[in-house]
N, C-alpha and C positions, 0 to 999 in steps of 0.2 A: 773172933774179933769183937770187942765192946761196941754197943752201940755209944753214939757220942749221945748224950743229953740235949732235951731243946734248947733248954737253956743256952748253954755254951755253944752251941751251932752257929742260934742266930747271934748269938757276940762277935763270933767268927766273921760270920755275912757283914755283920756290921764294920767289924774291924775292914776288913777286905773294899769295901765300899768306898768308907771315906778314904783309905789310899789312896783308890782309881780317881774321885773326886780332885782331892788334892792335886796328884799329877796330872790330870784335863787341865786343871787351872792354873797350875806352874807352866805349863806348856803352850796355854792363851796368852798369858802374862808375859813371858818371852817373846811370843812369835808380834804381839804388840811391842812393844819394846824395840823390837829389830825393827817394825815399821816405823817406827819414829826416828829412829838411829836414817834409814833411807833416806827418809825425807829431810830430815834436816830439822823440820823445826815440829813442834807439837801440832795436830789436828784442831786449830780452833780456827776461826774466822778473826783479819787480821780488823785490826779498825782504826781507820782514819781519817782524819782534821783537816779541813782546806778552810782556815783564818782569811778573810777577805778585808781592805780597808773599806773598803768603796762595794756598789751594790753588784750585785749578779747577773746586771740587765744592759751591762754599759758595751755592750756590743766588738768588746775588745779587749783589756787586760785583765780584769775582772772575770768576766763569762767565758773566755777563754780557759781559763784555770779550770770552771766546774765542768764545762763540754769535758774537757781532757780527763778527770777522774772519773764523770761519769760515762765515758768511752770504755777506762781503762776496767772499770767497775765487771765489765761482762768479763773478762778475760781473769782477772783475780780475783773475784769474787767480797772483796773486803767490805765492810758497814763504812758508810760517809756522812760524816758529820761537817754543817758546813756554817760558819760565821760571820756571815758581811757585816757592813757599814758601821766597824769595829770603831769605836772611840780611842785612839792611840795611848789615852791616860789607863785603860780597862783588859789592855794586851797583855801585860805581864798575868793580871791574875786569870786570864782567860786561858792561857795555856798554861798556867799552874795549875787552872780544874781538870783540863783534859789531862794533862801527862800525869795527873794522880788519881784519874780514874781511870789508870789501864791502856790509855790509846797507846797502838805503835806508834805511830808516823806522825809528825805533825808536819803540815803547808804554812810559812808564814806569806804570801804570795805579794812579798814587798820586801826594799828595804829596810823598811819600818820595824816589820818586828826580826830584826836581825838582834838589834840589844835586847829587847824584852827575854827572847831566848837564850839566850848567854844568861842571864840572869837566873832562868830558869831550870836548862837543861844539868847544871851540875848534881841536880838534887833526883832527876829521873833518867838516871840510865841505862834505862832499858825504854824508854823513848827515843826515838829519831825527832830530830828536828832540822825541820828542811826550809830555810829562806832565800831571798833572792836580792841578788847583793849584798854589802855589808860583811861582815867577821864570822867568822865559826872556830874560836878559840879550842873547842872541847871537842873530845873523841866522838860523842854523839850531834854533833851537829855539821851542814853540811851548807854551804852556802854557793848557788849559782851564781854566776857570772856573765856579763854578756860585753863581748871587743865590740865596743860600739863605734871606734873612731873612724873604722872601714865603713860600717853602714851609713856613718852621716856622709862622707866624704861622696857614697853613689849616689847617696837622694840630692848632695847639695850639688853636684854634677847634672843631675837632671831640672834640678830649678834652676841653676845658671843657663841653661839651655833650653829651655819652655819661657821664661820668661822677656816681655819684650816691653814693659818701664823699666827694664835693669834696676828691678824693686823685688827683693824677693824677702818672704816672712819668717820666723823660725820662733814658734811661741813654746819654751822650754817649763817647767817645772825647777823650781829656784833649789835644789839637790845638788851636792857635790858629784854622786855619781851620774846626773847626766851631761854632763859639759863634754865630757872626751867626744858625744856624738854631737855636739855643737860645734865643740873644734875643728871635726871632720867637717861640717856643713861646711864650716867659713872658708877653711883650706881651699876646697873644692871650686869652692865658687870665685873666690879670688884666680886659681890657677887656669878655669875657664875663661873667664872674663874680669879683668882687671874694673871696666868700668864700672859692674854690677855692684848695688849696694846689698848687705844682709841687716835687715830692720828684725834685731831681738823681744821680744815680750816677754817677760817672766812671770809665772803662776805662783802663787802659794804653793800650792801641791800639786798630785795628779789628778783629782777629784773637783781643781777650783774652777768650776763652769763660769761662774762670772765674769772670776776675772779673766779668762780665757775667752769670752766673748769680746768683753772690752777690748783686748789688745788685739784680734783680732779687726775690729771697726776700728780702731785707732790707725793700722797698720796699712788698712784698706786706703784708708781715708790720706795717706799718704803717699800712694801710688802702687801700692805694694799687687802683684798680680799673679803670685805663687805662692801659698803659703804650707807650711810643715808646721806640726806639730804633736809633740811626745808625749800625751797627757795619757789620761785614761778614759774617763767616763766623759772627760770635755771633748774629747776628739772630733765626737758628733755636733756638738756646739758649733766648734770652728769650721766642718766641710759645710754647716746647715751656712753660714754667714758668708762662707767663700760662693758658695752656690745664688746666694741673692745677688752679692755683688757680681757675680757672672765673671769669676774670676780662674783662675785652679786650686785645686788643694793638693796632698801628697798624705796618705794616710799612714795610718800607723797600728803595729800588733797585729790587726787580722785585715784580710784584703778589704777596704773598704770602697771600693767602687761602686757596688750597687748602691750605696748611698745616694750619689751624686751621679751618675755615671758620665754624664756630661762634663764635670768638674772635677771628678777624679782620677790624674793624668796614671797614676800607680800607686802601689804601697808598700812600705817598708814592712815587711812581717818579722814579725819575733815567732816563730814557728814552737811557742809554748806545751801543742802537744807532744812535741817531738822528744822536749825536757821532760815534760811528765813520762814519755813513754819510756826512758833510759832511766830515770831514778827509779821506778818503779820494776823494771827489768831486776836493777841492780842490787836494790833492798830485798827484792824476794830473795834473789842469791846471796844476800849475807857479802855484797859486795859494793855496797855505796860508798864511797869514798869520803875521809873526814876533811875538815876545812876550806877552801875555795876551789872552786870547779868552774870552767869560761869556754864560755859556749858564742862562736859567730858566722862571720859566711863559709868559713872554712867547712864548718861542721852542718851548714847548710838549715844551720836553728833558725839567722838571719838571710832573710834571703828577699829580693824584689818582685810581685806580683806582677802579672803578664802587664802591660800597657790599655791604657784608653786608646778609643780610635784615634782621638787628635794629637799623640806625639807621632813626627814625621818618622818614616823608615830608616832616616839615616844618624837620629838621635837613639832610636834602639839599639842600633849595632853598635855604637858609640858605646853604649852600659854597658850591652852587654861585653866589650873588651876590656871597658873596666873594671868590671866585674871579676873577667878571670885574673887581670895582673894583679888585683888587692887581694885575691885569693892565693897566687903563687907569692905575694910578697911575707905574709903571714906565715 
């Protein structure tokens, strides 16, 4: 039998070598591949945008927001980027830099930036854009909603009923989309009690503490001895002014009682983590749904904080029957 040459031997070895090379690494390449096929979406770390109007510190729709992603943050893991005390004129190109630098998700956490998004979103689709209230025209956008006419209707049920100058307050933000929860107040309060008056104050926005005080002491100053109001970062304004006048208040977005405790009889909660916790479920699954989405008691997003000691035993049961028939009427 011939000896083979060194030569050609180690060609051989060589040849033989990179084959097995090759196939190890066709067969990584693969078996990565199937792990991406599993999962669904590529191995990266997702990253998202929580747009604020107003600041991070206002103890209720603002800070609410960032608690909730940064809650949601252990369990998904995604980078957060986060942008308060947005100047309304600066929204559009604010989310024109994020959704061109790669972010998934964007939070508009207002009606506000509902248009700026539209505007925006048709150019990055593979962006999510997620606001609250307002229009979501486009396949990538997604906008919550909240039936507010129920909610007004229990809190204006429980000011007609706390109240004893048949003076009750309701300092609103001057927005189309909150009147349906004012309508509820009035409804409510007329159906309770005919003779009870509802004294309105309107806000610029949900950030205007001024003028939120003003109408507050205006409102005071005219017998008013329950007051409500929708705001954001004024909220504390108005229980800090109902608390001097030694009056009640009725809070709003997150329980606000230990504020006041004395003065704040309950609180209407918008239950904001519960929204984050469902979009965020639902995006990971490649299952957020596009255009308007309404979220209220029913879905238990809105819902009324335990009571102060000073409403009587017999005004709680009272809600709480209203509570369930607004919930079966819905």
């Amino acid at each position: 039998m011939p000896k083979l040459k060194p030569f050609p031997a180690l060609f051989a070895c060589l040849v033989i070598g990179l084959l097995l090379l090759n196939t190890s690494q066709f067969l990584t390449s693969m078996n990565h591949l199937r792990q991406m096929e599993e999962k669904g979406t590529p191995d990266r770390r997702l990253r998202v945008v929580l747009m604020l109007e107003g600041p991070t510190y206002d103890q209720g729709w603002n800070s609410s927001a960032l608690e909730s992603l940064t809650e949601l943050q252990k369990k998904y893991g995604f980078s957060l980027e986060v942008a308060s005390n947005l100047d309304p004129a600066r929204i559009t190109s604010a989310a024109e830099q994020y959704a061109s630098s790669g972010c998934d998700l964007i939070f508009g956490h207002g009606v506000i930036f509902s248009d700026p998004f539209t505007k925006v979103a048709p150019f990055y689709p593979e962006t999510r854009f997620v606001s609250f209230n307002g229009d979501a025209p486009h396949s990538n956008q997604t906008a919550i909603g909240y039936d507010m006419w129920p909610a007004g209707y229990l809190v204006g049920k429980l000011a007609a009923q706390m109240t004893r100058t048949r003076k009750v307050g309701y300092i609103v933000a001057d927005k189309p989309t909150e009147f349906d929860q004012l309508d509820g107040f009035k409804k409510a309060v007329k159906d309770t009690s005919a003779r009870t008056n509802v004294v309105v104050g309107k806000v610029r926005d949900f950030n205007d503490i001024a003028g939120a005080t003003k109408a507050a002491k205006d409102m005071i100053s005219k017998g008013v001895d329950v007051v409500y109001t929708t705001g954001d970062s004024l909220n504390l304004a108005v229980i800090t002014e109902a608390q001097r006048a030694n009056i009640y208040a009725i809070g709003y977005i997150a329980d606000q009682r230990y504020i006041a405790p004395n003065h704040v009889i309950a609180s209407m909660i918008q239950d904001v983590q519960q929204c984050y916790r469902t979009i965020m479920s639902q995006f990971t699954a490649g299952k957020l749904p596009s255009g308007k989405v309404t979220y209220g008691l029913k879905e238990g997003v809105n819902r009324l904080s335990s009571f102060g000691p000073m409403v009587p035993k017999e005004i709680r049961e009272e809600i709480k029957r209203e509570l369930e028939q607004l919930i079966e009427r819905r």
